[in-house]
C-alpha positions, 0 to 999 in steps of 0.5 A: 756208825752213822751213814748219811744218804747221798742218793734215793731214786724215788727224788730222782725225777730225771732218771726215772723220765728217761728210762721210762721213755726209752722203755716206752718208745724203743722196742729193743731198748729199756727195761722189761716192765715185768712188775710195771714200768721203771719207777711207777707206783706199780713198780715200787708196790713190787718192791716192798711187796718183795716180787722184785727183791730189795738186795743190799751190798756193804762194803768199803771204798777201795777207789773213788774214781774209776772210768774217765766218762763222765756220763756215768761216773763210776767207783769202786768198792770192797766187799765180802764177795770181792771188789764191784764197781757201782755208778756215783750219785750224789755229791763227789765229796762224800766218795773218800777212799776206806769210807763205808758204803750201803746199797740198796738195789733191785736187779732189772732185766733189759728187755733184750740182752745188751752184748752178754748183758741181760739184766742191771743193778739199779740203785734204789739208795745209795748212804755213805759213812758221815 
């Protein structure tokens, strides 16, 4: 099964200026910076070091489009452990319904609980089926 990669945080400038800067500038707001700031060189030595585990999740498509906000587009997938649903990065095209889904991860702690919330997902890659 070949799998093309539609999405990789490390090419994600953007995202990683703004977390930066709300970590930076807020006191309530942003990630904790336990292995360094978000995206830094810093943080991604913690990642291949293993201090913040990489995780993957496999599965399948199950709905391309979930939520009507489209600041953060999101989709569903099937799972082993059930269905989850996953921000979209990367082109629309590549989210067909049953196609197989691989992503790489690292769960972050907020630096204060968001409602219950007190970590996130954050998509380190994100490959779809070709």
């Amino acid at each position: 099964m070949r799998f093309i990669k539609v999405y990789d945080l490390k090419e994600d400038f953007r995202q990683i200026q703004n977390v930066q800067r709300v970590t930076l500038q807020t006191a309530d707001f942003g990630l904790k910076p336990d292995h360094g700031l978000f995206g830094s060189a810093e943080w991604w030595s913690a990642i291949e070091k293993g201090l913040m585990p990489l995780k993957v999740v496999e599965g399948r498509i199950s709905r391309p489009q979930i939520g009507t906000s489209q600041d953060f587009p999101m989709f569903e997938m099937e799972t082993s452990e059930g269905l989850q649903s996953w921000e979209k990065h990367g082109e629309d095209k590549h989210y067909k319904l049953g196609k197989k889904v691989r992503i790489n991860y690292v769960i972050q702690e907020f630096k204060k609980p968001l409602g219950k919330q007190t970590h996130t997902n954050i998509i380190v890659t994100l490959e779809i089926e070709k």
